[in-house]
Residue frames as a rotation matrix with the C-alpha (Angstrom) as fourth column:
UNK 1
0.740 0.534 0.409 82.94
0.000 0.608 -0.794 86.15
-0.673 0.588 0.450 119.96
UNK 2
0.643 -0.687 -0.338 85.90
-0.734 -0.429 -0.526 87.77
0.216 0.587 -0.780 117.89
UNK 3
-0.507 -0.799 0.324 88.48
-0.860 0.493 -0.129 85.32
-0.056 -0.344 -0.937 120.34
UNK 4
-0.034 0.341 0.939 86.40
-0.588 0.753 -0.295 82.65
-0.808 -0.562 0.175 119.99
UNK 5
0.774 0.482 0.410 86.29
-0.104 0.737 -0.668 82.29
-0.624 0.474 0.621 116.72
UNK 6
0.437 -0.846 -0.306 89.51
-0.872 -0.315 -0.375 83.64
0.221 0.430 -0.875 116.07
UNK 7
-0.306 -0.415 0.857 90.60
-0.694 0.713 0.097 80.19
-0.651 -0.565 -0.506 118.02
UNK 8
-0.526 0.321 -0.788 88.42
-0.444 0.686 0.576 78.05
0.725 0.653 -0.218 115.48
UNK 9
-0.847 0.489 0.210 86.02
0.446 0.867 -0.223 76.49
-0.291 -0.096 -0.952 118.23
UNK 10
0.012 0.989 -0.145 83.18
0.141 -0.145 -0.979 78.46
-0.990 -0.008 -0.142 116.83
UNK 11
-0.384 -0.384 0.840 82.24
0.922 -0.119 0.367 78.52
-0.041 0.916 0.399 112.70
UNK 12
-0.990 0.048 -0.131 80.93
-0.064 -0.991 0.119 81.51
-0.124 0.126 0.984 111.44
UNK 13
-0.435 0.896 -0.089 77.79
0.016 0.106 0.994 80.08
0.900 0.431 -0.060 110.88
UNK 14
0.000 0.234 -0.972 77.51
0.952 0.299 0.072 78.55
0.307 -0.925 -0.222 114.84
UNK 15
-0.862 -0.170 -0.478 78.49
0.395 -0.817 -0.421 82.65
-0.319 -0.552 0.771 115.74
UNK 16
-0.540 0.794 0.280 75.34
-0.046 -0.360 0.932 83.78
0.840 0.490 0.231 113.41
UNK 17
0.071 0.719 -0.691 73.15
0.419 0.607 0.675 81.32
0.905 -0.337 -0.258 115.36
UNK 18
-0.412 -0.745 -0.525 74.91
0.807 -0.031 -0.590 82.32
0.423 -0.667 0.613 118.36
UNK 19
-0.986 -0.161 -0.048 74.48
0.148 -0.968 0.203 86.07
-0.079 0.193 0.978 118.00
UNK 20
0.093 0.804 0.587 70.30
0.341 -0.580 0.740 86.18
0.935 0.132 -0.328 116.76
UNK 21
-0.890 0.129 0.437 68.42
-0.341 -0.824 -0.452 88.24
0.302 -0.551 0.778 118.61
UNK 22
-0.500 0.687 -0.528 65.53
0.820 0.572 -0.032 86.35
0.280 -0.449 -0.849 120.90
UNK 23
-0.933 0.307 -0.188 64.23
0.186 -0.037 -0.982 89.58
-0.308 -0.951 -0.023 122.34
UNK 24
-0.502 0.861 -0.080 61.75
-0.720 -0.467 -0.513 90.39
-0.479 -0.200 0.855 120.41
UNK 25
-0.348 0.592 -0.727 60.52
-0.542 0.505 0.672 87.18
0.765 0.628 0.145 120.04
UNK 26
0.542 0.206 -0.815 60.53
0.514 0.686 0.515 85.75
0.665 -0.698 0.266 123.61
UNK 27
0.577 -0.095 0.811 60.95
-0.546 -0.784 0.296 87.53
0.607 -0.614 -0.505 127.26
UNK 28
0.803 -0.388 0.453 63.02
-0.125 0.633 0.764 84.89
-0.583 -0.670 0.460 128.67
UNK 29
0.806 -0.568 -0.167 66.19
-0.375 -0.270 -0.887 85.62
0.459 0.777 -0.431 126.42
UNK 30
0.117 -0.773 0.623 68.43
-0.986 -0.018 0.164 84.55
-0.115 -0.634 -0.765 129.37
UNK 31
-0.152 -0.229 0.962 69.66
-0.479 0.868 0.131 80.89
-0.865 -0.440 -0.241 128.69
UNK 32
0.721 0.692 0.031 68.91
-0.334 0.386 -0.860 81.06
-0.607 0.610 0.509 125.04
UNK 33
0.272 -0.885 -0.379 72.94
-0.932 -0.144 -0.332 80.49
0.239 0.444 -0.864 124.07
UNK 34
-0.383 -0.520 0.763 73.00
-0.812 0.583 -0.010 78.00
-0.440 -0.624 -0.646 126.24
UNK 35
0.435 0.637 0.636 69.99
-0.142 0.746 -0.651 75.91
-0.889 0.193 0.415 125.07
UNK 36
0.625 -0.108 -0.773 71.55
-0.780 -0.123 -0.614 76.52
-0.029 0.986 -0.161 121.38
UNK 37
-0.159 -0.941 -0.298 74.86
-0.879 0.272 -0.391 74.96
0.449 0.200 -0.871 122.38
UNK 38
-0.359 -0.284 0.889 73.19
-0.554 0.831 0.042 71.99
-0.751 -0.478 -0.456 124.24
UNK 39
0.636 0.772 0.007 71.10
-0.303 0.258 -0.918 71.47
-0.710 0.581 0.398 121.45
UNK 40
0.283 -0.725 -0.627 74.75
-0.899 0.026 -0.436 71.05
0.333 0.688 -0.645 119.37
UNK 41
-0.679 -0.271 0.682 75.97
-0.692 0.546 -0.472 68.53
-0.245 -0.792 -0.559 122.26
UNK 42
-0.037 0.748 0.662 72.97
-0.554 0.536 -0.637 66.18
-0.832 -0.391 0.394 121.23
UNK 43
0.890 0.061 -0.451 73.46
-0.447 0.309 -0.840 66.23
0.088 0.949 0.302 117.87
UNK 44
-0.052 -0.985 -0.163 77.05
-0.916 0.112 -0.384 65.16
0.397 0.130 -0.909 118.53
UNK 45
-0.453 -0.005 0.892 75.91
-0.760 0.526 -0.383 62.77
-0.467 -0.851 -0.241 121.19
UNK 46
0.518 0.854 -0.054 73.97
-0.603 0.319 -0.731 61.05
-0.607 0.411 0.680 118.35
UNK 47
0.675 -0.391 -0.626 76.80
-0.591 0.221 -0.775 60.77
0.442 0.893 -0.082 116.28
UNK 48
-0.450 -0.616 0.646 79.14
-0.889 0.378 -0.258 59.55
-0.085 -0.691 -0.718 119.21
UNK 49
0.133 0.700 0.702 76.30
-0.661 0.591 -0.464 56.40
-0.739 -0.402 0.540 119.06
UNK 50
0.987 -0.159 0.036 77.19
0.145 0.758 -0.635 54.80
0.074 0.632 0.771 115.68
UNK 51
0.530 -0.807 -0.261 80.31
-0.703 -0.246 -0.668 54.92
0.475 0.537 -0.697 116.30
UNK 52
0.584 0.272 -0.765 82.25
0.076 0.920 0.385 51.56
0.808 -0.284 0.516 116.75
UNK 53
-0.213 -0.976 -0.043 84.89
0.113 0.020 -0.993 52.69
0.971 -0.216 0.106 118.82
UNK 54
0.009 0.461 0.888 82.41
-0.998 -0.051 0.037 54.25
0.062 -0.886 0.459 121.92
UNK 55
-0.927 -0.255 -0.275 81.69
-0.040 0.796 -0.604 51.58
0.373 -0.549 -0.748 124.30
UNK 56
-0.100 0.975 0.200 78.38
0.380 -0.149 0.913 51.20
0.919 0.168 -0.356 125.40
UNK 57
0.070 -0.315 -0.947 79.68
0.997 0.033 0.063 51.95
0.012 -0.949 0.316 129.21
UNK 58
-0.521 -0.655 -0.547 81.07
0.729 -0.675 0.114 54.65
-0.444 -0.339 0.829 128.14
UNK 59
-0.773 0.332 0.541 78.51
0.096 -0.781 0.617 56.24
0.627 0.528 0.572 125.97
UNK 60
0.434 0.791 -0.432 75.83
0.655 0.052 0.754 55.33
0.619 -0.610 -0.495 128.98
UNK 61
-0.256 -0.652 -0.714 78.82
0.917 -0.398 0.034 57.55
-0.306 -0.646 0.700 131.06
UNK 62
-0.944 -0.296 0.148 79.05
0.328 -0.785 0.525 60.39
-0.039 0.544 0.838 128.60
UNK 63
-0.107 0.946 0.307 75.38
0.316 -0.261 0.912 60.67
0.943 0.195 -0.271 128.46
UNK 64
0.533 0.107 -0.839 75.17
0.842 0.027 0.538 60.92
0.080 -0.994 -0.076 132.46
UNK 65
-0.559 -0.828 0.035 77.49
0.810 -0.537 0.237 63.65
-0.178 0.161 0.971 132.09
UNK 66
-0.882 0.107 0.460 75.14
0.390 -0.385 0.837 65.59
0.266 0.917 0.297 130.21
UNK 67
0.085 0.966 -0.244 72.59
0.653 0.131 0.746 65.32
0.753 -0.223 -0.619 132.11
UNK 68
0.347 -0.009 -0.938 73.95
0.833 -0.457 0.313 66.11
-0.431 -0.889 -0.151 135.41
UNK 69
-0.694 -0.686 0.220 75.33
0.706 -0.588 0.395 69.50
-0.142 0.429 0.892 133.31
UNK 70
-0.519 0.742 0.424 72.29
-0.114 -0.552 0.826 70.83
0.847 0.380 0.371 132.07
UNK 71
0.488 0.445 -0.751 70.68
0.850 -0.437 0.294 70.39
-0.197 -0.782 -0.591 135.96
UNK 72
-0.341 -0.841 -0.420 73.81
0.911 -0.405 0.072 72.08
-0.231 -0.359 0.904 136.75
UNK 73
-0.962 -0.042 0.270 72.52
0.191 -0.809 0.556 74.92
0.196 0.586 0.786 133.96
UNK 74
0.151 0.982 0.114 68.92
0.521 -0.176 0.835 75.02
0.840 -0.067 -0.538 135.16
UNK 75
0.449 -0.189 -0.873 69.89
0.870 -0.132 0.475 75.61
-0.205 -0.973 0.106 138.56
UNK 76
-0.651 -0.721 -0.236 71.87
0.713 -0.688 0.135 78.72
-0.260 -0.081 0.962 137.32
UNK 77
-0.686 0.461 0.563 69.16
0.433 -0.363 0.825 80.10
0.585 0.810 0.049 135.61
UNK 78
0.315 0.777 -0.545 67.07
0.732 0.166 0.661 79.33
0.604 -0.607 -0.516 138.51
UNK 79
0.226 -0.036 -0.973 69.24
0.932 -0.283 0.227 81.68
-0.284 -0.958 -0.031 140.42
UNK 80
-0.844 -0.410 -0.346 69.87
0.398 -0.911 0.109 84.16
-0.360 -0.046 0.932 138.15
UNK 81
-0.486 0.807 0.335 66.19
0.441 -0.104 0.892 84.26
0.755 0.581 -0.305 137.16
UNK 82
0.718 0.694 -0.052 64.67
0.271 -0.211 0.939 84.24
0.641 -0.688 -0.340 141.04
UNK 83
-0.779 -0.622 -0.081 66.80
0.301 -0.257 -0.918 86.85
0.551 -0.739 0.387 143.03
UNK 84
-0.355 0.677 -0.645 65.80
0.927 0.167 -0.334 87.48
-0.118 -0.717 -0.687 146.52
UNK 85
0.491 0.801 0.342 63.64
0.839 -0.541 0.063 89.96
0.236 0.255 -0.938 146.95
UNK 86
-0.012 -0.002 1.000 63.93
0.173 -0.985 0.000 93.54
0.985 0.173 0.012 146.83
UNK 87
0.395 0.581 0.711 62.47
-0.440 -0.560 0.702 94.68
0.807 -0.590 0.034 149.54
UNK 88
0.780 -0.619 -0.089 64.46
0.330 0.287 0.899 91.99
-0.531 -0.731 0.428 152.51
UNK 89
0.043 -0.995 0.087 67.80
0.963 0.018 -0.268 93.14
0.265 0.095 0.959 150.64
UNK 90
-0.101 0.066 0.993 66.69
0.067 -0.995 0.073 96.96
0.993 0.074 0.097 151.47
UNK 91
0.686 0.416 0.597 65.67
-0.308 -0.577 0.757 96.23
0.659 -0.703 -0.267 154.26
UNK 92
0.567 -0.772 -0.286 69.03
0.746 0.335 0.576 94.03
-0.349 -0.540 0.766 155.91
UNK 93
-0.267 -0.765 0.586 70.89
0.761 -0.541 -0.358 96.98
0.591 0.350 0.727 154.00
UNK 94
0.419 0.760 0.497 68.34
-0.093 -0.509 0.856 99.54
0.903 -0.405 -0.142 155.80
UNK 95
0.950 0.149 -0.274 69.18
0.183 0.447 0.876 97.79
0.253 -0.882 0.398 159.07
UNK 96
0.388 -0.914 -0.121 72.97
0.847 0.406 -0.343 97.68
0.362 0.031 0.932 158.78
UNK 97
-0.328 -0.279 0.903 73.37
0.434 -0.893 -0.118 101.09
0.839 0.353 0.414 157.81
UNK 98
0.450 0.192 0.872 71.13
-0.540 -0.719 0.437 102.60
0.711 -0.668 -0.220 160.86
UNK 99
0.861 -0.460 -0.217 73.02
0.442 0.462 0.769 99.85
-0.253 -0.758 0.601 163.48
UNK 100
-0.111 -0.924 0.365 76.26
0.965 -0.188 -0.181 101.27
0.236 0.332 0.913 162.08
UNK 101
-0.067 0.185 0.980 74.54
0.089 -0.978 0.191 105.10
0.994 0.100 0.049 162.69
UNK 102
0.626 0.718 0.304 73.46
-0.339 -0.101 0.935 104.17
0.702 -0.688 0.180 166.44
UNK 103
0.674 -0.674 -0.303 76.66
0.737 0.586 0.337 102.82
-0.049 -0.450 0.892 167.15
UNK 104
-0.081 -0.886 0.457 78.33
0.935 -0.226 -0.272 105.49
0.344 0.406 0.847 166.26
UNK 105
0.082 0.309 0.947 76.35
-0.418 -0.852 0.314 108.25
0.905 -0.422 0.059 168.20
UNK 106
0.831 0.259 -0.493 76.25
0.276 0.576 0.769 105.66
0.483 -0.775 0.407 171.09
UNK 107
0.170 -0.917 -0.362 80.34
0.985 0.148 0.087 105.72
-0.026 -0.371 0.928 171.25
UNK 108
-0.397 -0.578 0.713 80.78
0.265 -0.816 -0.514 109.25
0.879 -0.015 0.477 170.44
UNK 109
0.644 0.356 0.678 78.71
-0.509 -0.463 0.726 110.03
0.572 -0.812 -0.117 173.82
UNK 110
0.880 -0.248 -0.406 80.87
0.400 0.847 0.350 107.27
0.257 -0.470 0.844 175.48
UNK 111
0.070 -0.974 0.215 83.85
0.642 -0.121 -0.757 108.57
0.764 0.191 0.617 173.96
UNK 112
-0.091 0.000 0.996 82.89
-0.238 -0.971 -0.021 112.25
0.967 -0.239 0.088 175.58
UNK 113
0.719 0.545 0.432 81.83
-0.321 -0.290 0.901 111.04
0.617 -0.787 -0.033 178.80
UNK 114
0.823 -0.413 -0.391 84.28
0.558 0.460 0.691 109.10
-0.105 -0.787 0.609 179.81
UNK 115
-0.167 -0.795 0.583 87.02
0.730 -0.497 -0.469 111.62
0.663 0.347 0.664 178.33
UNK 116
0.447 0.624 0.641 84.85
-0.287 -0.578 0.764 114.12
0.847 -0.525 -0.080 180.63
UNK 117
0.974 0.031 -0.223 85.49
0.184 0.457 0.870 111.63
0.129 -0.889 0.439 183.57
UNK 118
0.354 -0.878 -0.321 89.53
0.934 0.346 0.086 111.53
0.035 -0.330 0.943 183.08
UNK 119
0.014 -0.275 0.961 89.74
0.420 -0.871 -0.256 115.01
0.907 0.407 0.103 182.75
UNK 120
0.475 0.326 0.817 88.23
-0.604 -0.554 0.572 116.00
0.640 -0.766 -0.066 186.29
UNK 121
0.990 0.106 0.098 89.70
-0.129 0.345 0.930 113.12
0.064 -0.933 0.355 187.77
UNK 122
-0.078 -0.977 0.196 93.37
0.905 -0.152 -0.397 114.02
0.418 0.146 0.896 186.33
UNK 123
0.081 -0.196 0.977 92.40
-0.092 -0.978 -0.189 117.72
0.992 -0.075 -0.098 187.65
UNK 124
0.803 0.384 0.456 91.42
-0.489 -0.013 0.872 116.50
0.340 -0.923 0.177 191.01
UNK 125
0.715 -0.667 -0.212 94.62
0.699 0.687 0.198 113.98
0.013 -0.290 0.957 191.36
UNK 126
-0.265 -0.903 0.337 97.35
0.615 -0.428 -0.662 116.94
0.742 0.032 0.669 190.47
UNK 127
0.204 0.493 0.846 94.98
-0.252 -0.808 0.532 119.30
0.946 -0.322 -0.040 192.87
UNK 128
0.909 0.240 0.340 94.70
-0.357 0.033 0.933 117.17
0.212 -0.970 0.116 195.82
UNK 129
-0.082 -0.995 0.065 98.23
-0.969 0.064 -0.237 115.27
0.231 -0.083 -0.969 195.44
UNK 130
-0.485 -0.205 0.850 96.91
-0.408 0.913 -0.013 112.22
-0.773 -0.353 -0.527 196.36
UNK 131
-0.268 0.500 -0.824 95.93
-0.847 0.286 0.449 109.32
0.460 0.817 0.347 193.20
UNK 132
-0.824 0.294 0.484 94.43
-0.228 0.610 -0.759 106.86
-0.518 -0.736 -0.436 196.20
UNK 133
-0.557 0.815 -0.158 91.31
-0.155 -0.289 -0.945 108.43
-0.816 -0.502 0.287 195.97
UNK 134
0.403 0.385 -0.830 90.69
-0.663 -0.502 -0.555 108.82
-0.631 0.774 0.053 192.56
UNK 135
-0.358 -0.933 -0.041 92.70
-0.750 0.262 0.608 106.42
-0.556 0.248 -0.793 190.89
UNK 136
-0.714 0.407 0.570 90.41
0.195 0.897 -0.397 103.98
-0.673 -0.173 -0.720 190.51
UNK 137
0.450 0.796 -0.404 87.67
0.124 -0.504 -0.855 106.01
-0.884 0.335 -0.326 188.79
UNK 138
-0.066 -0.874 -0.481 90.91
-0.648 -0.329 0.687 107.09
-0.759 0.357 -0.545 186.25
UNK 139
-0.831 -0.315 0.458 91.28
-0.183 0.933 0.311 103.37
-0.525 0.175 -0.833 185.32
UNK 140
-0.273 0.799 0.535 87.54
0.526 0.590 -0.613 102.78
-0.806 0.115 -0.581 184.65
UNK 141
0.393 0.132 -0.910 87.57
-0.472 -0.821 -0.323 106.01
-0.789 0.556 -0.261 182.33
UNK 142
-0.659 -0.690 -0.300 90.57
-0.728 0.484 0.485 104.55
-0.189 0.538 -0.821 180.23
UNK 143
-0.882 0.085 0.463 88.78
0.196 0.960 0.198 100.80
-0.428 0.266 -0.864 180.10
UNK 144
0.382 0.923 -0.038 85.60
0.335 -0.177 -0.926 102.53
-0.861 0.341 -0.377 178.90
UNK 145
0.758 -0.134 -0.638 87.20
-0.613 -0.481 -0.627 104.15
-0.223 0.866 -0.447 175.83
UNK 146
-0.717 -0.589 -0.374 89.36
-0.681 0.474 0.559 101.55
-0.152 0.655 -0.740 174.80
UNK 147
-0.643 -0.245 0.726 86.55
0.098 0.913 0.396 99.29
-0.760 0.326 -0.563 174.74
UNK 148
0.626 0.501 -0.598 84.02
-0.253 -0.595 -0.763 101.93
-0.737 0.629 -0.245 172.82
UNK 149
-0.023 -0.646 -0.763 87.26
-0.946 -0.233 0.225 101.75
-0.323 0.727 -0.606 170.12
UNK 150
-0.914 -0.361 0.188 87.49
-0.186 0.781 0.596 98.12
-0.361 0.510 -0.781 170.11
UNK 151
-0.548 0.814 0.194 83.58
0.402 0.460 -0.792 98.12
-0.734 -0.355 -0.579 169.57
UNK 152
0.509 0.491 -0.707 83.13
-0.308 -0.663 -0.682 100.68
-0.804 0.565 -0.186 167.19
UNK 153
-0.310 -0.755 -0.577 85.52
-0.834 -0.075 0.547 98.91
-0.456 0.651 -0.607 165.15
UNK 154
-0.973 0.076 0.216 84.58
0.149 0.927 0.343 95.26
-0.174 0.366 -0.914 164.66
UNK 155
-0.138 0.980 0.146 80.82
0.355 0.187 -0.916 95.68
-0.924 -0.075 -0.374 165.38
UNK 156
0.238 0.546 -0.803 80.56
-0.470 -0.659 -0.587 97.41
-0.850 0.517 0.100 162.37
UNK 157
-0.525 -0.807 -0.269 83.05
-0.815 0.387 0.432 95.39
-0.245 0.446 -0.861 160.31
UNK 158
-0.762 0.246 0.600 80.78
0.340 0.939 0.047 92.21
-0.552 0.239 -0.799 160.59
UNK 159
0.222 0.932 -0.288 77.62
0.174 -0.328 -0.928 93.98
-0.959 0.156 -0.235 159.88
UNK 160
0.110 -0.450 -0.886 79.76
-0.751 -0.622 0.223 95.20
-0.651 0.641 -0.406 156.39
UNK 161
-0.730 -0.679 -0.075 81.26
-0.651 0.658 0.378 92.29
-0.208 0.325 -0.923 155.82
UNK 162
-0.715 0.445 0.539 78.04
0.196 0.868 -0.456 89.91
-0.671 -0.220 -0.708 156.26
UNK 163
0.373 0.635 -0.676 76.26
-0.283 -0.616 -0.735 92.87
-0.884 0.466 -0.050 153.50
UNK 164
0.034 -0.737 -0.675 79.05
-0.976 -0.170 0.137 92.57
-0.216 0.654 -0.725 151.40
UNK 165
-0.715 -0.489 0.499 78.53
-0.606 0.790 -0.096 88.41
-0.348 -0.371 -0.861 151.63
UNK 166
0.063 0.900 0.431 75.06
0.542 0.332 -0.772 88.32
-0.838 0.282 -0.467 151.01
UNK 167
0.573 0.215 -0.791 75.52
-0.644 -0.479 -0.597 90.90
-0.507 0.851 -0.136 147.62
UNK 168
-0.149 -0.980 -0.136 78.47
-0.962 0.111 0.249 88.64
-0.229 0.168 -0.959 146.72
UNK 169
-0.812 -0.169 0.559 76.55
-0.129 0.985 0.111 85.47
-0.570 0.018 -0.822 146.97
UNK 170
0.284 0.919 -0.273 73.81
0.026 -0.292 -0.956 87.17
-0.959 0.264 -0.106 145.00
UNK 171
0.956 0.099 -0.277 75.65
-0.281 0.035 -0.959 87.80
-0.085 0.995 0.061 141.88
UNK 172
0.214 -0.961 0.173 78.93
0.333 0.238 0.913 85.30
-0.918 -0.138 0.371 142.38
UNK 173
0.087 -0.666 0.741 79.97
0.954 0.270 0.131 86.06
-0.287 0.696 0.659 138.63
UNK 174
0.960 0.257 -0.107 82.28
0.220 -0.936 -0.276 88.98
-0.171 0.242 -0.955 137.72
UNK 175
0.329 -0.928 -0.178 85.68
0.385 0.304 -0.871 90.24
0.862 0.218 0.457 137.63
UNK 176
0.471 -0.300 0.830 85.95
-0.783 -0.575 0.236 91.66
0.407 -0.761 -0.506 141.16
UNK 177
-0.340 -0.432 -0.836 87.79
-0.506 0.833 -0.225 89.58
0.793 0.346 -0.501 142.95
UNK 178
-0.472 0.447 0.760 85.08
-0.647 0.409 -0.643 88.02
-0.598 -0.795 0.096 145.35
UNK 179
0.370 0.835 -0.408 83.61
-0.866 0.150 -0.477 86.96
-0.336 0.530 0.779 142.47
UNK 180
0.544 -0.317 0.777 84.20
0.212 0.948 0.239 83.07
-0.812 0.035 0.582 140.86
UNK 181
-0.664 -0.661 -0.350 87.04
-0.458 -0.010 0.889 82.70
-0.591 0.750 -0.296 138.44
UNK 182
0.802 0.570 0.179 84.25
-0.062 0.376 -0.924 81.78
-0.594 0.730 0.337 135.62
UNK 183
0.405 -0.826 -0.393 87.61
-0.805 -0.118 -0.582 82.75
0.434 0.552 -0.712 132.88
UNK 184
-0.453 -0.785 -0.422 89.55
-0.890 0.422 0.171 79.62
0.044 0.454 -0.890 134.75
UNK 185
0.250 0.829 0.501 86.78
-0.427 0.558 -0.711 77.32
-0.869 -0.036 0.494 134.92
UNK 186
0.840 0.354 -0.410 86.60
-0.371 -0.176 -0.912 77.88
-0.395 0.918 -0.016 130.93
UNK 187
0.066 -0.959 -0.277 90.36
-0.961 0.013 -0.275 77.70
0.267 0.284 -0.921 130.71
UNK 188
-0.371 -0.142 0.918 90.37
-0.431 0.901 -0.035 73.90
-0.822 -0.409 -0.396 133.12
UNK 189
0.518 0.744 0.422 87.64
0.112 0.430 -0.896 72.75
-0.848 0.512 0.140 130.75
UNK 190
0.711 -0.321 -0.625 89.45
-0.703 -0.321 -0.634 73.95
0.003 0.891 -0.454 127.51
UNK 191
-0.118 -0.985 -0.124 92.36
-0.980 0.135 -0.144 72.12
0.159 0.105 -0.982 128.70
UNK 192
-0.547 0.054 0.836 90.87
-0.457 0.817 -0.352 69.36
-0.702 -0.574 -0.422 129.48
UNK 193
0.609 0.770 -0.192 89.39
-0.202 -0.085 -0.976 69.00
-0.767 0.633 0.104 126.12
UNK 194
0.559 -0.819 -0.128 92.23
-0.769 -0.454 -0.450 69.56
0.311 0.350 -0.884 124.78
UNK 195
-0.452 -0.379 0.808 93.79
-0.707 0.704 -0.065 66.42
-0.544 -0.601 -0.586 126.72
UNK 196
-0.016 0.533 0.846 90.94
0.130 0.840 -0.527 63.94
-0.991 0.101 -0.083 125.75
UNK 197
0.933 0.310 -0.183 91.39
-0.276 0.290 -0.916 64.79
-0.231 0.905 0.356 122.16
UNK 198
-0.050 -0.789 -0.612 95.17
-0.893 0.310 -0.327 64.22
0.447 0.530 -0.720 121.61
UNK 199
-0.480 -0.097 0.872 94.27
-0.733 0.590 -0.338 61.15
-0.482 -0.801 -0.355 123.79
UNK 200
0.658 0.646 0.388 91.59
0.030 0.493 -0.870 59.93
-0.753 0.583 0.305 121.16
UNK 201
0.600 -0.407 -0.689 94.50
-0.775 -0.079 -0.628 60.74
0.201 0.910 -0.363 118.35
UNK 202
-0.544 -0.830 0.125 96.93
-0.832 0.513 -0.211 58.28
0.111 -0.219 -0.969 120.25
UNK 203
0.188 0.695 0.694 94.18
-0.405 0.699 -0.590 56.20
-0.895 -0.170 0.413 120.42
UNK 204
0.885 0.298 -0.358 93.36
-0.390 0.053 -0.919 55.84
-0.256 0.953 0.163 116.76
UNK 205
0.211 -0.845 -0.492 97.39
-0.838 0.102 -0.536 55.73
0.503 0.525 -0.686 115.76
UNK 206
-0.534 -0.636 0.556 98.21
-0.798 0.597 -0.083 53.36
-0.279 -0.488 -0.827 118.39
UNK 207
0.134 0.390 0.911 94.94
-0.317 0.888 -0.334 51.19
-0.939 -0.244 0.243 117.37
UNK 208
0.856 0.088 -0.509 95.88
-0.508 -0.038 -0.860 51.58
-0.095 0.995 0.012 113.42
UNK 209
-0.189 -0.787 -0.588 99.53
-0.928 0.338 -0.155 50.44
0.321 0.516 -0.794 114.19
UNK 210
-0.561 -0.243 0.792 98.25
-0.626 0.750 -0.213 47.20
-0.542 -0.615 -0.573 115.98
UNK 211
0.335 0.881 0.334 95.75
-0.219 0.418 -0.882 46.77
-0.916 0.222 0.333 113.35
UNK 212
0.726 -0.329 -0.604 98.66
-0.671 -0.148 -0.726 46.87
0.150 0.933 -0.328 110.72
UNK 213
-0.657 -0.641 0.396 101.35
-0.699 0.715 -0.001 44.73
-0.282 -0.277 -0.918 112.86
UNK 214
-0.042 0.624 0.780 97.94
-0.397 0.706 -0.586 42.03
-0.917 -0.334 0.218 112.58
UNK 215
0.848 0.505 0.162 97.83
-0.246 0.645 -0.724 42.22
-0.470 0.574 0.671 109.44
UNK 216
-0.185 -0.947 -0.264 101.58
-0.978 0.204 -0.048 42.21
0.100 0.249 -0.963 108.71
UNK 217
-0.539 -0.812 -0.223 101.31
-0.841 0.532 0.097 38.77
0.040 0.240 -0.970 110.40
UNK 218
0.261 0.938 0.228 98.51
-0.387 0.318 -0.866 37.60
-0.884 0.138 0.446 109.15
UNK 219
0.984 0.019 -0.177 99.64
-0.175 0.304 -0.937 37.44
0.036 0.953 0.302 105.90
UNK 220
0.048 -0.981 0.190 102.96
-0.995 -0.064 -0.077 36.47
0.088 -0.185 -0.979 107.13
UNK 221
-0.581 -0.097 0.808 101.18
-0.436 0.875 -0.209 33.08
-0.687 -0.474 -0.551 108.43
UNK 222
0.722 0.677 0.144 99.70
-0.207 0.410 -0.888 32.89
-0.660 0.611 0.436 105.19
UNK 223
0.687 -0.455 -0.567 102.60
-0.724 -0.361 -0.588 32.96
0.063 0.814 -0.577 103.25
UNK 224
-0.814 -0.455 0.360 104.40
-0.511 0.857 -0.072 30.41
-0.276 -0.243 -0.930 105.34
UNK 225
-0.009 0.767 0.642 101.23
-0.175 0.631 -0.756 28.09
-0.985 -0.119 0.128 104.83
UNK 226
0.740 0.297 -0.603 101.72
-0.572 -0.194 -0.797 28.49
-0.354 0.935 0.026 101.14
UNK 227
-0.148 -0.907 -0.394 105.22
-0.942 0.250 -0.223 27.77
0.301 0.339 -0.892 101.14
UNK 228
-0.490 0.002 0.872 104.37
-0.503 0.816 -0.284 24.79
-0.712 -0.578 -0.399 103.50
UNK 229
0.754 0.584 0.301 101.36
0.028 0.429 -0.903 23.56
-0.657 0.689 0.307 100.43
UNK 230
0.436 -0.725 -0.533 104.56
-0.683 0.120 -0.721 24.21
0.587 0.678 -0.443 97.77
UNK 231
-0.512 -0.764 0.392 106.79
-0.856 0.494 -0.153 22.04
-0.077 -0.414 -0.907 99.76
């Protein structure tokens, strides 16, 4: 609030307003900044209406705008009002967590047996001299632990990753960096604001000098008309 108004778009009065305190007057405190500041946006929109310069196009635009915003802001509310339940996020976390436990006793027996297998059948190959016999068995050890490794690796990885997707699309706003850039959102919008008013100043100057060049020769073609009635 300090950088905001330190910038001048808020007065000191709008930070007051800003700032009450809703809870102990109403249990739904979430969205009451917002409603404040569309409630400003209307009053402006009102004034934007006598004014001759708006277009009616464009004030039938600017209004559409507005609307489709505030869905925009229900809908947030809506989702940060109705999260999913408890109980299915415990329990897909619940789930993850023992598939990640059962895999991981699953491979460590894997690991052992087949580490078991190359052991006797590396004792039995240097014993007998021949790696005919055995060789084969050897091979199937080896392809069983590498693919326990390549399994114990990814399988778990999605199961993380797809937890870590669903908390992420639960609460998208933060500063981690899964989270939305909400800070340049604010910053696009600023600038763009920031655009459309020095645009409305070149407006104004450019329509003030064309409305002075008129009357320059306006009263140029009066003056010749005079001279023309003297003659």
């Amino acid at each position: 609030m300090d950088w905001v108004e330190g910038n001048k778009w808020l007065t000191h009065d709008e930070r007051l307003d800003l700032e009450e305190d809703y809870s102990g007057k109403t249990k739904q405190e979430l969205g009451v900044r917002s409603t404040t500041i569309w409630t400003w946006i209307g009053e402006n929109m009102s004034q934007i209406r006598s004014e001759p310069q708006v277009a009616p196009p464009m004030y039938v635009r600017l209004l559409f705008l507005c609307q489709d915003c505030m869905a925009q802001v229900e809908d947030l509310k809506t989702n940060l009002t109705v999260q999913i339940p408890f109980t299915y996020a415990h329990l897909l976390s619940l789930l993850v967590h023992l598939s990640n436990v059962l895999l991981a006793i699953s491979c460590g027996l894997a690991f052992g047996s087949a580490i078991a297998e190359i052991t006797s059948r590396q004792d039995e190959i240097d014993a007998s001299g021949t790696k005919k016999d055995h060789l084969g068995e050897y091979y199937e050890a080896v392809q069983v632990i590498g693919m326990q490794i390549v399994i114990l690796i990814i399988q778990p990885l999605l199961y993380q990753s797809f937890l870590v997707i669903a908390h992420a699309l639960c609460y998208p706003y933060g500063e981690d960096i899964c989270h939305m850039p909400t800070e340049t959102f604010i910053q696009q919008m600023h600038y763009e604001l920031k655009v459309m008013g020095e645009g409305k100043a070149n407006h104004k100057l450019r329509r003030a000098l064309a409305l002075a060049d008129d009357g320059k020769k306006k009263k140029d073609d009066e003056d010749d008309e005079d001279d023309d009635d003297d003659g």
